[in-house]
MOPAC internal coordinates of N, CA, C and O (Angstrom, degrees):
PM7 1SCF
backbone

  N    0.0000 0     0.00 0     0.00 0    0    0    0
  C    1.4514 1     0.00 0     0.00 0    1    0    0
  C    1.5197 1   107.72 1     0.00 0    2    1    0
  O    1.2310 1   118.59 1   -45.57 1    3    2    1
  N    1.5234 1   120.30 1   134.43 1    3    2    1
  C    1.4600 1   122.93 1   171.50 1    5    3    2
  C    1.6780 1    95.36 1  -122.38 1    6    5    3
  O    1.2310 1   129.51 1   -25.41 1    7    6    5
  N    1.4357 1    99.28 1   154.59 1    7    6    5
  C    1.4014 1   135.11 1  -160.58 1    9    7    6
  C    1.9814 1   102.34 1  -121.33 1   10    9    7
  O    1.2310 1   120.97 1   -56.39 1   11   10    9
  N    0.8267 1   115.75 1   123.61 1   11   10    9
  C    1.6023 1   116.20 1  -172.71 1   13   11   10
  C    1.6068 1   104.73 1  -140.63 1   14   13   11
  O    1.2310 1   127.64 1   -81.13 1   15   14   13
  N    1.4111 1   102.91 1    98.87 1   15   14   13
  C    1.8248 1   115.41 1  -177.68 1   17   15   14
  C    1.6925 1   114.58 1  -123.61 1   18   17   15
  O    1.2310 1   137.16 1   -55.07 1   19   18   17
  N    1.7484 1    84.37 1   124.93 1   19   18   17
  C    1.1895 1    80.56 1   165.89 1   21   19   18
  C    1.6161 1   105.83 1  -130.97 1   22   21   19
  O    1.2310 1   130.03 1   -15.15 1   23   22   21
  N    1.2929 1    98.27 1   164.85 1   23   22   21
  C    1.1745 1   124.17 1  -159.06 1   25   23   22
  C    1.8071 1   122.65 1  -116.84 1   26   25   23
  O    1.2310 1   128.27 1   -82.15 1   27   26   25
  N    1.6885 1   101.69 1    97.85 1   27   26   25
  C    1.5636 1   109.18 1  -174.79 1   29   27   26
  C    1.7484 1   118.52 1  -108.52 1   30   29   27
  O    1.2310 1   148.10 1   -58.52 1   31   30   29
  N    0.9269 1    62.91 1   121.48 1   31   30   29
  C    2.2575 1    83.07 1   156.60 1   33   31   30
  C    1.4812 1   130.22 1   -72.65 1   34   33   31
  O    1.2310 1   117.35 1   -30.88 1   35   34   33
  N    0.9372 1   122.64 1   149.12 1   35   34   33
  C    1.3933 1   130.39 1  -175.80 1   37   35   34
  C    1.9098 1   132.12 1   151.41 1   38   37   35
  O    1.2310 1   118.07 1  -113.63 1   39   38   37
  N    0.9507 1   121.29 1    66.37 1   39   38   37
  C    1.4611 1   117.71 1  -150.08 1   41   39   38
  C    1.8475 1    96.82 1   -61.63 1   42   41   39
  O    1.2310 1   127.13 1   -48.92 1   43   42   41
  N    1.5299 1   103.88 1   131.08 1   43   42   41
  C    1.6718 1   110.91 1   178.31 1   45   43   42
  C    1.5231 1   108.46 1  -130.77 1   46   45   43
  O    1.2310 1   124.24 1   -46.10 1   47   46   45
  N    0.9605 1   109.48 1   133.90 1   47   46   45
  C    1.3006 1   102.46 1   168.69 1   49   47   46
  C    1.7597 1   136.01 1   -38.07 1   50   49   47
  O    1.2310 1   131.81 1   143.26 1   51   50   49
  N    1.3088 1    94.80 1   -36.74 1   51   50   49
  C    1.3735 1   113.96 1  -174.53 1   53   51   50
  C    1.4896 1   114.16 1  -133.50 1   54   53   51
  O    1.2310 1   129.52 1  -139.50 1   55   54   53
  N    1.3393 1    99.25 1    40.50 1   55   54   53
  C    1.8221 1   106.43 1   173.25 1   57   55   54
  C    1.4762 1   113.83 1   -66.47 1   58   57   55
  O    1.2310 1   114.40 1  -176.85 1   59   58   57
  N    1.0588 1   128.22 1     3.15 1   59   58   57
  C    1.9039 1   103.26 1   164.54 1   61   59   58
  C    1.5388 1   103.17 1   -83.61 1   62   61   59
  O    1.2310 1   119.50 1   128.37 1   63   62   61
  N    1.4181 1   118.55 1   -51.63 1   63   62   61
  C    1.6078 1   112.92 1   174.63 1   65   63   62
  C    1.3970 1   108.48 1   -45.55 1   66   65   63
  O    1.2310 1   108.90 1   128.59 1   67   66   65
  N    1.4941 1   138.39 1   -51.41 1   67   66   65
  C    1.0805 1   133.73 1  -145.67 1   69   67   66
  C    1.4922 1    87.48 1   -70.95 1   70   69   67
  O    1.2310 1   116.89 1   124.38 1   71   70   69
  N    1.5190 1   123.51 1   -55.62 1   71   70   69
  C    1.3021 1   136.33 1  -177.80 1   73   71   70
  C    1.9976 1    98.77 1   -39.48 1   74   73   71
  O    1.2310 1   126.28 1   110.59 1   75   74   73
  N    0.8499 1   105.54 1   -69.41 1   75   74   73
  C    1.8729 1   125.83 1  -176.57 1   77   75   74
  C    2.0006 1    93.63 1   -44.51 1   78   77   75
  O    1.2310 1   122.95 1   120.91 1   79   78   77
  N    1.2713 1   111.95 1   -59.09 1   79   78   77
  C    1.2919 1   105.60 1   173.47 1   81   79   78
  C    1.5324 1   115.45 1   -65.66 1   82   81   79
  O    1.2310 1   112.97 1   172.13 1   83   82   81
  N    0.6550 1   130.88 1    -7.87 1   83   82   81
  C    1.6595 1   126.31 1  -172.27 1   85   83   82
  C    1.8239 1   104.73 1  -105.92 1   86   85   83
  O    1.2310 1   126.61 1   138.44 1   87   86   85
  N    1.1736 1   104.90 1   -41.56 1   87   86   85
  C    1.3316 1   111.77 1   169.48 1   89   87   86
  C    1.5540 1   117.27 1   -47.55 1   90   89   87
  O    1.2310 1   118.01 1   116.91 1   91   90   89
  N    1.5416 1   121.40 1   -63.09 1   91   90   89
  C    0.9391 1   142.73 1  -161.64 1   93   91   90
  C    1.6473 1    97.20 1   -64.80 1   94   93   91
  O    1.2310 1   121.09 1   120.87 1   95   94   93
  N    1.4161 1   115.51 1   -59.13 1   95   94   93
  C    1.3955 1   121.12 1  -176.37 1   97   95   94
  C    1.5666 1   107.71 1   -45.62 1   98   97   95
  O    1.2310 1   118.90 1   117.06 1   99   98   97
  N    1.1628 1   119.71 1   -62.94 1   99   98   97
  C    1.5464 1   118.75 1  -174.67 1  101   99   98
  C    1.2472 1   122.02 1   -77.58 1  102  101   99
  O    1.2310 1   115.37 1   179.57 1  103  102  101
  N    1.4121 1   126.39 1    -0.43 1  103  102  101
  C    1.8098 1   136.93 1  -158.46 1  105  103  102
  C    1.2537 1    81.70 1   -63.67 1  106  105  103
  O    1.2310 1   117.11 1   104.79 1  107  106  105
  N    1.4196 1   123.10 1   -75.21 1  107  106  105
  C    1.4719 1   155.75 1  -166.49 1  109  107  106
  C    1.6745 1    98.01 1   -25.55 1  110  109  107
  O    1.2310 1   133.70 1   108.72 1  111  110  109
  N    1.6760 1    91.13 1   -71.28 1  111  110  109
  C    1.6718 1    91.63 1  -170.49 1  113  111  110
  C    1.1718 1   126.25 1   -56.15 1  114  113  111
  O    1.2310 1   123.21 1   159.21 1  115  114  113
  N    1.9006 1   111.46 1   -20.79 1  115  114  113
  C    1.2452 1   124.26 1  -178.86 1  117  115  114
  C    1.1354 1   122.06 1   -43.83 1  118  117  115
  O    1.2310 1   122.70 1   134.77 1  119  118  117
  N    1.4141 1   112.44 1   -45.23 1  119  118  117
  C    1.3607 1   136.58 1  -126.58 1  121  119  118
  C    1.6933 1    98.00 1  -100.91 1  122  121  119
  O    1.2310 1   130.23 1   156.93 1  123  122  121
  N    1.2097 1    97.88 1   -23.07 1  123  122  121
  C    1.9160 1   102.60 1   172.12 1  125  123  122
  C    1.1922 1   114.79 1   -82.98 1  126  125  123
  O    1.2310 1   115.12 1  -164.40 1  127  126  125
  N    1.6560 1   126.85 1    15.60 1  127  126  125
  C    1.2053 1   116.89 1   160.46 1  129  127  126
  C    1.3900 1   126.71 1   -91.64 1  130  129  127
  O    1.2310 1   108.30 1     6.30 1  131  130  129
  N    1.4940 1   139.46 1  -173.70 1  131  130  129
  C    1.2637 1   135.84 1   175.14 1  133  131  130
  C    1.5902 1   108.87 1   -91.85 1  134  133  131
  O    1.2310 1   125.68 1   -60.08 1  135  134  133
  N    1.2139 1   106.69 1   119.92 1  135  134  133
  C    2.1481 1    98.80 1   175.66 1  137  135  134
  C    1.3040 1    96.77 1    96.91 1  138  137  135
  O    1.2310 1   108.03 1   171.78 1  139  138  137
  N    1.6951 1   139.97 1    -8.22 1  139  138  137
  C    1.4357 1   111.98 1  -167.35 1  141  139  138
  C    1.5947 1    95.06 1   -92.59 1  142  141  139
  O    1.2310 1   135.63 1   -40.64 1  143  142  141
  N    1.6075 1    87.36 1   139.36 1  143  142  141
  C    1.5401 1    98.91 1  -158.26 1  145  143  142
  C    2.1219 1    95.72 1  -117.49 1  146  145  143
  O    1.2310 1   126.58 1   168.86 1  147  146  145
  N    1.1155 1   104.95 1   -11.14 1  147  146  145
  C    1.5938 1    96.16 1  -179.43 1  149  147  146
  C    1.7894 1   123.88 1   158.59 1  150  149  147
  O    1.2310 1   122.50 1   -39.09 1  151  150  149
  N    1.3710 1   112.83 1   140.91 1  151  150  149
  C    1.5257 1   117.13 1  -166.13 1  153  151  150
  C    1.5328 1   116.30 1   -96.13 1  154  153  151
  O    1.2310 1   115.33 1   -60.91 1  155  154  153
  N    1.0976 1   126.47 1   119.09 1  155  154  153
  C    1.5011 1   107.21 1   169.04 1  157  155  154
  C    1.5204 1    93.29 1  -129.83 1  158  157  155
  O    1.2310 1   124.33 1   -38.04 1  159  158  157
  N    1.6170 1   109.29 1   141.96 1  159  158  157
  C    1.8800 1   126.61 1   166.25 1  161  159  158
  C    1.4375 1   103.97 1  -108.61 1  162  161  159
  O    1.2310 1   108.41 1   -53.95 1  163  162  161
  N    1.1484 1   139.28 1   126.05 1  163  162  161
  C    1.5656 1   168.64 1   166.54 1  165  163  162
  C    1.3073 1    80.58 1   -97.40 1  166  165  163
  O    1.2310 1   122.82 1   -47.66 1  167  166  165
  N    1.7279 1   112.20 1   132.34 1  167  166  165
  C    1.4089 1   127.44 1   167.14 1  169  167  166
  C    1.6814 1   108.23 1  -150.68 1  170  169  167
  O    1.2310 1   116.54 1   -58.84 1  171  170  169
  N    1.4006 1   124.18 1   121.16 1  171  170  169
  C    1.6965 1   126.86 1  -161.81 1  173  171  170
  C    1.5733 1    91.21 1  -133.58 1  174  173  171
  O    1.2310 1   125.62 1   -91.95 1  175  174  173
  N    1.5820 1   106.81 1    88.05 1  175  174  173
  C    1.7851 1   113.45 1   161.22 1  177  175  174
  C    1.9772 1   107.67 1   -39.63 1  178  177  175
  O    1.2310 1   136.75 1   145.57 1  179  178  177
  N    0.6085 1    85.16 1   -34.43 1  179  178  177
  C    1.8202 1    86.31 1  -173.99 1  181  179  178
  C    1.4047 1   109.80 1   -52.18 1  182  181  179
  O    1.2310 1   127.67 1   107.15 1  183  182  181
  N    1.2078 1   102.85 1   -72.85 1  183  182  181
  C    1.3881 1   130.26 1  -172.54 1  185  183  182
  C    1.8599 1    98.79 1   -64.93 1  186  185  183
  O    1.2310 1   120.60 1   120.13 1  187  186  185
  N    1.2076 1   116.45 1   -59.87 1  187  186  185
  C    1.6150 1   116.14 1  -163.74 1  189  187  186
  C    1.0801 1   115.18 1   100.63 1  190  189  187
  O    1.2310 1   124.25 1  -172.54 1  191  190  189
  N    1.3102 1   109.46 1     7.46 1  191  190  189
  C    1.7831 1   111.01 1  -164.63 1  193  191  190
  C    2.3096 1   106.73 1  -109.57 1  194  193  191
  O    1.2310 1   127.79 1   -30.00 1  195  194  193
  N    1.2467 1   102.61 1   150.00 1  195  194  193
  C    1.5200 1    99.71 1  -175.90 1  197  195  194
  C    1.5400 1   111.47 1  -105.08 1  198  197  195
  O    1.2310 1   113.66 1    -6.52 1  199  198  197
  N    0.6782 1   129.60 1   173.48 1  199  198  197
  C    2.1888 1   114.79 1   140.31 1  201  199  198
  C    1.5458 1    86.25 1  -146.71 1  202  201  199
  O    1.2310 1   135.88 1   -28.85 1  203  202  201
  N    1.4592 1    86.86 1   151.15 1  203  202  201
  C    1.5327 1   119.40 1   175.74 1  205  203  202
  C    1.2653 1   101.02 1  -118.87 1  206  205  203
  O    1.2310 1   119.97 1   -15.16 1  207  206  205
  N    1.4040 1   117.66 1   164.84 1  207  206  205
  C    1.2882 1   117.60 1  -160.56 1  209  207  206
  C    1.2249 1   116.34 1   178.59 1  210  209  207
  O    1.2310 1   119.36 1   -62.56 1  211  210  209
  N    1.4285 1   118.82 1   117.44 1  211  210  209
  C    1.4764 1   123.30 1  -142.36 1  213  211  210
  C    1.6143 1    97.78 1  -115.17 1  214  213  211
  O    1.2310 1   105.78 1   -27.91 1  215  214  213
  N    1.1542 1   143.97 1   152.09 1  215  214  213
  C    1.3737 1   140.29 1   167.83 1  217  215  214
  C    1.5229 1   112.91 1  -112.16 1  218  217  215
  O    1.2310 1   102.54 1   -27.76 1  219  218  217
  N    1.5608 1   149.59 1   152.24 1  219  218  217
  C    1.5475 1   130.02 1  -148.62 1  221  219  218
  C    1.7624 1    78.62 1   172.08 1  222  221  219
  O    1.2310 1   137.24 1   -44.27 1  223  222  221
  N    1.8683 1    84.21 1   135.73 1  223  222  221
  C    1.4303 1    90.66 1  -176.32 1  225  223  222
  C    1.9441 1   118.97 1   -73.71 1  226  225  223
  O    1.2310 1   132.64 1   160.91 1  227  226  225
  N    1.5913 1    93.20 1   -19.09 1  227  226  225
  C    1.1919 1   102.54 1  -164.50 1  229  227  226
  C    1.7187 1   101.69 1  -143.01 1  230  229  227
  O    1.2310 1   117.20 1   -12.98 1  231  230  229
  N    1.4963 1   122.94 1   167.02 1  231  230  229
  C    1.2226 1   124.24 1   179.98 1  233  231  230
  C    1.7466 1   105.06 1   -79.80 1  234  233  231
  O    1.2310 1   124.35 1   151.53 1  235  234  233
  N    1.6239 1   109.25 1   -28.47 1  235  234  233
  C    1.4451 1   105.62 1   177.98 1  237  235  234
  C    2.0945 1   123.13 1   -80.92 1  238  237  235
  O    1.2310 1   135.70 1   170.95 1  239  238  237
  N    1.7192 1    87.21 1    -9.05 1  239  238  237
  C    1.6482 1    89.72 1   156.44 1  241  239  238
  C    1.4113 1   128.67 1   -84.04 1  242  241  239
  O    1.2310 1   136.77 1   153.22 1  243  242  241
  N    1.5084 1    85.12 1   -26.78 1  243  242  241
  C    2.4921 1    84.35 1  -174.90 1  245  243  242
  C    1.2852 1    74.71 1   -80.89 1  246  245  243
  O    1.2310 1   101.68 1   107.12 1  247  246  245
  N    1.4059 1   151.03 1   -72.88 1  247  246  245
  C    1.6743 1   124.32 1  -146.06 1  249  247  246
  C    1.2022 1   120.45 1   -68.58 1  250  249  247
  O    1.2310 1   116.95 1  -175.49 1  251  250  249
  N    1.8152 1   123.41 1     4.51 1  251  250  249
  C    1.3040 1   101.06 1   177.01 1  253  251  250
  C    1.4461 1   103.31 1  -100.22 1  254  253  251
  O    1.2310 1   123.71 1   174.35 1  255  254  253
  N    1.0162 1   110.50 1    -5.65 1  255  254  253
  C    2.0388 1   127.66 1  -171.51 1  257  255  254
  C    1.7179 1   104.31 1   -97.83 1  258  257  255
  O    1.2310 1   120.27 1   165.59 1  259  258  257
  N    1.3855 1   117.08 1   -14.41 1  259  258  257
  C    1.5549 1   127.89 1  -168.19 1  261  259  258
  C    1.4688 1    90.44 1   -59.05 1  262  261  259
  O    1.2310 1   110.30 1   107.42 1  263  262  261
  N    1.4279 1   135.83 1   -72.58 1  263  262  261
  C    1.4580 1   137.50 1  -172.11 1  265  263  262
  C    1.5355 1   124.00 1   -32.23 1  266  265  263
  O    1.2310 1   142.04 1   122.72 1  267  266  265
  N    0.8859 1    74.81 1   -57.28 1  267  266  265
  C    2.1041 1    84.24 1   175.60 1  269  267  266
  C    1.4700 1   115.18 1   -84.47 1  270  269  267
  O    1.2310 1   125.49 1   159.00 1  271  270  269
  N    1.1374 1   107.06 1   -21.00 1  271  270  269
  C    1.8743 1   116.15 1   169.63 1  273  271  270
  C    1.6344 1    94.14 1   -49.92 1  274  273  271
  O    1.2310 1   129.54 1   126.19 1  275  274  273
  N    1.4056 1    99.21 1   -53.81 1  275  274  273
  C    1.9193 1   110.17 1  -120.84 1  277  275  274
  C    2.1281 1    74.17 1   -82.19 1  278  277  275
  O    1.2310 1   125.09 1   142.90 1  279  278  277
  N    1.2080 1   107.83 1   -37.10 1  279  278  277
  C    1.6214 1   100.71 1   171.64 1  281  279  278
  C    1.2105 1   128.51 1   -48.17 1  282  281  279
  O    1.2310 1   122.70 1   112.15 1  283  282  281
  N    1.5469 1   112.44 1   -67.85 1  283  282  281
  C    1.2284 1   128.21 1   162.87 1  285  283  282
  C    1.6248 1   113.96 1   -34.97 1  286  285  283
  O    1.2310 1   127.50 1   119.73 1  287  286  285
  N    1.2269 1   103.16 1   -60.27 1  287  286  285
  C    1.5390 1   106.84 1   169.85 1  289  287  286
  C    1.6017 1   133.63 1   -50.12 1  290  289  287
  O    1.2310 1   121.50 1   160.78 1  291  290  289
  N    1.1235 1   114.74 1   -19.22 1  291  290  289
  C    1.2133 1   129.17 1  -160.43 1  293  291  290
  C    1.5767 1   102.22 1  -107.70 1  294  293  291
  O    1.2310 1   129.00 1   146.27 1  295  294  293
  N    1.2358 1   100.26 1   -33.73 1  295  294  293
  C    2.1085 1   112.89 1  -169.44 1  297  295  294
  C    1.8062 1    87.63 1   -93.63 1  298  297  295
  O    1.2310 1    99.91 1   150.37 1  299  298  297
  N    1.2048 1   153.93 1   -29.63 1  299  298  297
  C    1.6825 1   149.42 1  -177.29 1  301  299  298
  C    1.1846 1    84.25 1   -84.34 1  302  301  299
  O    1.2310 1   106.41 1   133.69 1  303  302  301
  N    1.7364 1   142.86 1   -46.31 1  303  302  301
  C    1.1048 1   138.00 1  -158.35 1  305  303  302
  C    1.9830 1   108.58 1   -68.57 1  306  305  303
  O    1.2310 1   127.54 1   119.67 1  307  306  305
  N    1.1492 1   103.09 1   -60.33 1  307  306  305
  C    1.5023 1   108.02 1   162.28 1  309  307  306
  C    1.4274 1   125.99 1   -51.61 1  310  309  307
  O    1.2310 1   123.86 1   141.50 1  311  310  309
  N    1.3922 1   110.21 1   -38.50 1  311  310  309
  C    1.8580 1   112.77 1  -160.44 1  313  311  310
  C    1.9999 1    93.68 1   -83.63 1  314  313  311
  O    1.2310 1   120.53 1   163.11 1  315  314  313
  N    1.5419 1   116.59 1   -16.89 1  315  314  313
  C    1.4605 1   101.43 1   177.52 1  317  315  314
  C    1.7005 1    95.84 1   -98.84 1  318  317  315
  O    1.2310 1   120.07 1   158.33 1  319  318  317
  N    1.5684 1   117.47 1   -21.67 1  319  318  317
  C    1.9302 1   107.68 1  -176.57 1  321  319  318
  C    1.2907 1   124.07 1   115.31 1  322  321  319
  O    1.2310 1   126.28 1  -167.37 1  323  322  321
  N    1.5879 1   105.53 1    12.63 1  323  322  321
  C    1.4614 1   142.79 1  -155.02 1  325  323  322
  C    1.5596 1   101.89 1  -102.80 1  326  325  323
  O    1.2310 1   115.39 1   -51.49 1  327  326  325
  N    1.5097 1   126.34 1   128.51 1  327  326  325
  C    0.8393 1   141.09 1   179.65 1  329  327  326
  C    1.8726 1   133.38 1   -80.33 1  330  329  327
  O    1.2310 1   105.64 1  -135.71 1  331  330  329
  N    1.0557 1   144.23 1    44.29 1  331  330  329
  C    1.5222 1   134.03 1  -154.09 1  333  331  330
  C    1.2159 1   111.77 1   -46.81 1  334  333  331
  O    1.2310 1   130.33 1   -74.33 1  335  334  333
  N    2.1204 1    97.67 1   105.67 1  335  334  333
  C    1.6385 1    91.65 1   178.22 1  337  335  334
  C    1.3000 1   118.73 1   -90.74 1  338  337  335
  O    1.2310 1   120.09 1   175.77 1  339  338  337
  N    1.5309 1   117.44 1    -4.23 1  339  338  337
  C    1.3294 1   105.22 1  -147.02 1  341  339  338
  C    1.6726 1    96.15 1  -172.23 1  342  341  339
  O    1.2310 1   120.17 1   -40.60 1  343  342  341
  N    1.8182 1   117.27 1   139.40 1  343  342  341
  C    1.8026 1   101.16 1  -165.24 1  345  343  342
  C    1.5315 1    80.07 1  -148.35 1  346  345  343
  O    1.2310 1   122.54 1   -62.12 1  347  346  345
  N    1.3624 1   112.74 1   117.88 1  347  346  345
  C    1.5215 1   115.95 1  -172.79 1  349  347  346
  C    1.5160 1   109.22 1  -135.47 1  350  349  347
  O    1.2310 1   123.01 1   -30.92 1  351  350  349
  N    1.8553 1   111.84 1   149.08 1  351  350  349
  C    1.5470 1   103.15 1  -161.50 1  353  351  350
  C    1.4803 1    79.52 1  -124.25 1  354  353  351
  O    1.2310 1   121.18 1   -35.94 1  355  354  353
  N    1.7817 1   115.35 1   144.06 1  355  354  353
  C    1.6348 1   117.35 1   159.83 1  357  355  354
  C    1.4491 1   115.29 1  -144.96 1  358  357  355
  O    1.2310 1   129.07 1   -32.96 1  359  358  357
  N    1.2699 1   100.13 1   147.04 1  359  358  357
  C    1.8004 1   100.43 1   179.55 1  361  359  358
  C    1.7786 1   100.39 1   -64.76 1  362  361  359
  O    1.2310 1   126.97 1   -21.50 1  363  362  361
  N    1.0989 1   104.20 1   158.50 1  363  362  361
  C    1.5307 1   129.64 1  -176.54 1  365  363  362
  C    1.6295 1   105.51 1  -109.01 1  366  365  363
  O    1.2310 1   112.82 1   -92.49 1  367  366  365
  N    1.7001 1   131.16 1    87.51 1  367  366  365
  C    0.7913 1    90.01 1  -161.95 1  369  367  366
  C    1.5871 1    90.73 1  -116.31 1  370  369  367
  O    1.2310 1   111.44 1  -137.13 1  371  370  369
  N    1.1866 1   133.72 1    42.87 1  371  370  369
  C    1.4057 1   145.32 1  -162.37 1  373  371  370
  C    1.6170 1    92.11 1  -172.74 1  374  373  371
  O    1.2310 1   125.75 1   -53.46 1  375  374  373
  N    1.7170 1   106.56 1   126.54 1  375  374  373
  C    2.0493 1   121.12 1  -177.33 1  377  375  374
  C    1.2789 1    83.21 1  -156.16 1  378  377  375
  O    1.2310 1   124.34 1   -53.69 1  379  378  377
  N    1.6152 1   109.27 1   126.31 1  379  378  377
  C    1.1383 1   100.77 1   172.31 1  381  379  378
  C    1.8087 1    85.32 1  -160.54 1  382  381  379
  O    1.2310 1   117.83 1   -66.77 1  383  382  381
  N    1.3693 1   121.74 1   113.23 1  383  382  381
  C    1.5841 1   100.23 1  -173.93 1  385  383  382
  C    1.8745 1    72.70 1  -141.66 1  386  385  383
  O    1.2310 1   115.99 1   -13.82 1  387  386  385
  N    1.4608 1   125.21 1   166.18 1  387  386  385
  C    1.2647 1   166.06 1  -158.25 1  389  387  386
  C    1.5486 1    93.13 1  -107.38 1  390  389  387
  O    1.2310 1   109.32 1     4.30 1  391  390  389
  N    1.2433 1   137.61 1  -175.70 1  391  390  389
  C    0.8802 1   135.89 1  -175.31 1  393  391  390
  C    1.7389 1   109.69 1  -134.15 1  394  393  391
  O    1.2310 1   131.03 1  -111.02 1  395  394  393
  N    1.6964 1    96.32 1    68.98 1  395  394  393
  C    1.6427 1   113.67 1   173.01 1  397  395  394
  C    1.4780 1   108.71 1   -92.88 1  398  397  395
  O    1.2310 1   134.86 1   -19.89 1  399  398  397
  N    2.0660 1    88.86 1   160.11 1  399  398  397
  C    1.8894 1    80.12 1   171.38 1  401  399  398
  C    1.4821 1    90.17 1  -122.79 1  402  401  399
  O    1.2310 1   123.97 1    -1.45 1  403  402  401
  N    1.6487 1   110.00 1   178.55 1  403  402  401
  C    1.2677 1   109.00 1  -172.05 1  405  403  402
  C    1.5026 1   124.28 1   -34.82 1  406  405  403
  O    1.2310 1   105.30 1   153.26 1  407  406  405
  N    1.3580 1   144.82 1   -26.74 1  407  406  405
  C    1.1727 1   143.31 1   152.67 1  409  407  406
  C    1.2265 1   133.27 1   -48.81 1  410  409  407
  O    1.2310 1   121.30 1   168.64 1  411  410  409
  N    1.3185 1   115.12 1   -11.36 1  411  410  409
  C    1.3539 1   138.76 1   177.22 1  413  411  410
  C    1.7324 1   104.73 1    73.25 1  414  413  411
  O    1.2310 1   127.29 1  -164.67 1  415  414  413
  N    1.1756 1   103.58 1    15.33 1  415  414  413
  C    1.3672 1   103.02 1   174.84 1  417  415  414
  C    1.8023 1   121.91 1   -89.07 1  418  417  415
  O    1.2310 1   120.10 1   180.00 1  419  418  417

């Protein structure tokens, strides 16, 4: 499993929705790739800062999906005022999640 985060700036008043809206918009599109295995948004009002965070069965699925990510990513990143500081790839070598849905329920 690879993990692909990037990491945006932008202080909003109401950055968990914005986060919750942005999620929701792209889950969908995600999901028509090969290997995409799962979404998580980290959002810290304090800080102003987001991470996105892509889940991929393999390193040769996030790099063939990286191009159109990094677009997509870059055009939601501007249209809310959000900065891309930072775009980082890591092996996964521990997955272990329960079977919650976004509510954590």
């Amino acid at each position: 499993m690879v993990a692909a985060m990037a990491t945006l700036s932008g202080a909003t008043p109401e950055m968990d929705g914005i986060a919750e809206m942005a999620g929701e918009s792209i889950e969908g599109w995600l999901k028509e790739y090969e290997g995409y295995r799962g979404l998580l948004v980290f959002s810290d009002n304090e800080s102003g800062r987001s991470r996105v965070i892509t889940l991929w069965d393999s390193h040769e699925d996030e790099q063939r999906a990286r191009v159109s990510r990094a677009a997509m990513r870059d055009q939601l990143a501007t249209t809310i005022g959000y900065t891309v500081e930072a775009f980082e790839v890591y092996d996964v070598p521990v997955f272990d999640f329960v079977g919650l849905d976004a509510a954590g329920t």
